[in-house]
C-alpha positions as CSV (number, residue, x, y, z in Angstrom):
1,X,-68.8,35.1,-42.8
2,X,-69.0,38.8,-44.0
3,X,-65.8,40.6,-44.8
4,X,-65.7,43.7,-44.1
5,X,-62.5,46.2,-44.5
6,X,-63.4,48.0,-41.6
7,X,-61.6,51.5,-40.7
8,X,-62.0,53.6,-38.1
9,X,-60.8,57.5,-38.1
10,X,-58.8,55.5,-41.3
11,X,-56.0,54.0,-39.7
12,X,-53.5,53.2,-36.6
13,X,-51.7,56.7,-37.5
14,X,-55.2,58.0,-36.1
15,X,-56.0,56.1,-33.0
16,X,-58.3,54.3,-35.0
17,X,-58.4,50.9,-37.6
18,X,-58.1,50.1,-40.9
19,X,-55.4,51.8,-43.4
20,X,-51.7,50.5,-43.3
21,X,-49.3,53.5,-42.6
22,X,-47.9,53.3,-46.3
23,X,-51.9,54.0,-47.5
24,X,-52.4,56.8,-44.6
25,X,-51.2,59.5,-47.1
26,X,-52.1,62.5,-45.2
27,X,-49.7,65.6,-46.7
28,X,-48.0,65.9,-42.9
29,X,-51.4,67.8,-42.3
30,X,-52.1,68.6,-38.3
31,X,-53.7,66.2,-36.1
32,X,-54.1,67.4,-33.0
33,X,-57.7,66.0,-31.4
34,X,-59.3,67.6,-28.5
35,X,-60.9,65.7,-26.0
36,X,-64.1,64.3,-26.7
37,X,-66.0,61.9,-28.4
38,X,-63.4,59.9,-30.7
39,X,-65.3,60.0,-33.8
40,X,-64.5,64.4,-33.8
41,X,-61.6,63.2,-34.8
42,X,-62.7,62.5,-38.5
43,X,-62.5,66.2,-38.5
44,X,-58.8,66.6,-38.5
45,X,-57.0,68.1,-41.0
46,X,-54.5,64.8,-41.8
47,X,-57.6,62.4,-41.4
48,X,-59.5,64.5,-44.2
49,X,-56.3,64.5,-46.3
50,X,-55.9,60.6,-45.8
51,X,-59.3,59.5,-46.7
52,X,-59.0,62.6,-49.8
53,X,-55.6,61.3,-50.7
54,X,-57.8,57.7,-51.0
55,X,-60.3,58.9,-52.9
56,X,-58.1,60.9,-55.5
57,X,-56.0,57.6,-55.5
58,X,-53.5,59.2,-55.0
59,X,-49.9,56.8,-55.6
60,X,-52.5,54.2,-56.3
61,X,-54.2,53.4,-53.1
62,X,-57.3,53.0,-54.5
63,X,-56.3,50.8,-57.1
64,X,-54.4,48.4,-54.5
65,X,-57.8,48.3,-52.2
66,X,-59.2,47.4,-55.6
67,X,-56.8,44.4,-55.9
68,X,-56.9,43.7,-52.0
69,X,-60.7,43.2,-52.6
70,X,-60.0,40.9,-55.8
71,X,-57.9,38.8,-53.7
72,X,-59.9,38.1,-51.0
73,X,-63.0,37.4,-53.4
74,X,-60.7,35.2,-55.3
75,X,-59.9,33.3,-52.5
76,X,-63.2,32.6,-50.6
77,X,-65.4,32.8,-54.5
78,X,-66.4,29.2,-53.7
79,X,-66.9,29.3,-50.2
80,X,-70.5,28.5,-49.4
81,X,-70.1,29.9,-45.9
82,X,-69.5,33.4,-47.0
83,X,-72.6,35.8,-47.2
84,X,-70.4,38.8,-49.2
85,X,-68.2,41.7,-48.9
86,X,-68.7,44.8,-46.4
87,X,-66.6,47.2,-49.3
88,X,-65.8,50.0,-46.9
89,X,-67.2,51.0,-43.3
90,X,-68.9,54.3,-43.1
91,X,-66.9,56.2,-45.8
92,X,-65.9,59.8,-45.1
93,X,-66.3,62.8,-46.9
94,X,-62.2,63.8,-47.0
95,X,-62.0,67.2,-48.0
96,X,-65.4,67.2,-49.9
97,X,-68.3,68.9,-48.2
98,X,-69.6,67.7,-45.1
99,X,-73.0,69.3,-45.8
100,X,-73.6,67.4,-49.2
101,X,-73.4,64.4,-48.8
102,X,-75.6,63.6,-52.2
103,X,-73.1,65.3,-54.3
104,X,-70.1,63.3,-52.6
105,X,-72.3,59.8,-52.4
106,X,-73.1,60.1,-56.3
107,X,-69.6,61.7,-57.6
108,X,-67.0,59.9,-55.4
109,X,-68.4,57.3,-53.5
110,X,-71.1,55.2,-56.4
111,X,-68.3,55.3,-59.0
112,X,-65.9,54.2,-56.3
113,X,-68.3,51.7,-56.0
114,X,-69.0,50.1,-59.2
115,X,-64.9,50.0,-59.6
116,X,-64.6,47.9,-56.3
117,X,-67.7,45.8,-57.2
118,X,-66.4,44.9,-60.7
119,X,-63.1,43.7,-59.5
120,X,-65.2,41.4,-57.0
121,X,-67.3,40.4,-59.9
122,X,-64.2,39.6,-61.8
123,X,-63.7,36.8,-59.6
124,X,-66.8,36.6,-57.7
125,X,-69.5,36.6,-59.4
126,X,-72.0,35.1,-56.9
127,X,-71.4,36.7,-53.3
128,X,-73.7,39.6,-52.4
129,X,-71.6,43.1,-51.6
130,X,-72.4,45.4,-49.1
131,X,-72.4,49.3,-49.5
132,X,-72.4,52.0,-47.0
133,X,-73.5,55.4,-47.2
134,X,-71.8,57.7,-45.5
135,X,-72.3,57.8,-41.4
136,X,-74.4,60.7,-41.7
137,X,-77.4,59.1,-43.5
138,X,-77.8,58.0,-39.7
139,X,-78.4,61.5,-39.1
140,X,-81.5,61.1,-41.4
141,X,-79.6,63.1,-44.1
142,X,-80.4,62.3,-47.8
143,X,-78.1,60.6,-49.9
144,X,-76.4,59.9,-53.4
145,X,-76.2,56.1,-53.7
146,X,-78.8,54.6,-56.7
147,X,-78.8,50.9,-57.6
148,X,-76.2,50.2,-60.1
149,X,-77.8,47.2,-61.7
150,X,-76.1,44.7,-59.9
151,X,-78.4,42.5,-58.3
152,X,-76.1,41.1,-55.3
153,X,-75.6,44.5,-54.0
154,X,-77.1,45.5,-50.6
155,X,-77.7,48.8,-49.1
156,X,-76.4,48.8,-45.7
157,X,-76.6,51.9,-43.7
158,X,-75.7,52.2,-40.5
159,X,-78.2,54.1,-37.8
160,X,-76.4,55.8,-34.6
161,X,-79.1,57.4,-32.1
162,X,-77.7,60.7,-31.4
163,X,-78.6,60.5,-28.1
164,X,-76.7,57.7,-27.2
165,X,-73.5,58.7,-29.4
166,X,-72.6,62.2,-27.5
167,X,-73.4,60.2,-24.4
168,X,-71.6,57.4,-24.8
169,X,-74.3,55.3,-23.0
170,X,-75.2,52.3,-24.7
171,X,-77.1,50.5,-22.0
């Protein structure tokens, strides 16, 4: 098994998977998507602020994923049929800049990182944990994430042909 606290344009309020409605803490921004491929809709101004309001941990919601992710480690620590913990699914940029994603990878997402991996390691110290770059490494974009001396850590991109993502023909 591989946990794996997957979101999707972060949350239900979105259309998409992932963040309870009392984590989606978007400001009351606008979202009003146009038609298209559903992942434009990471654009949106209230899907921005909810993954910014994250990141900023804002009323603590990065603190309680923390804890969430403690939990679950807690529980399963022993559990020989677990292979590790997925920590986030293709992490967005929130209001940081879409066209660096080095400077958001090594300033927001690695010490988001380590924070999430040490509560796991509080109570886990032997399951490997996954972590994502953001979605646009697919795009064969550099990126910020370094090894953080932790040697149950793996780097897990994800790789979307372009092609076949404005398309929408996987066949």
């Amino acid at each position: 098994v591989l946990f794996d606290m997957h979101q999707d344009i972060w949350g239900p309020k979105f259309g998409g998977d992932g963040a309870p409605e009392w984590a989606t803490l978007d400001h009351d921004l606008p979202f009003d998507p146009k038609p298209g491929m559903w992942f434009f809709k990471y654009g949106e101004p209230a899907v921005c602020q909810a993954f910014q309001s994250f990141w900023d941990n804002e009323q603590g919601i990065r603190d309680h994923f923390v804890m969430a992710w403690q939990e679950v480690a807690a529980r399963f620590a022993d559990n020989p049929r677990v292979v590790g913990y997925d920590i986030i699914n293709e992490p967005w940029f929130g209001n940081y800049d879409l066209l660096d994603p080095v400077g958001f990878e090594t300033d927001v997402l690695t010490p988001f990182y380590k924070a999430v991996t040490a509560g796991i390691r509080e109570v886990d110290p032997n399951h490997l944990v996954f972590l994502e770059p953001t979605a646009v490494k697919g795009l064969g974009w550099a990126g910020g994430l370094e090894p953080f001396g932790d040697a149950l850590v793996a780097y897990a991109p994800h790789y979307y042909h372009a092609g076949l993502e404005y398309t929408d023909k996987y066949t």
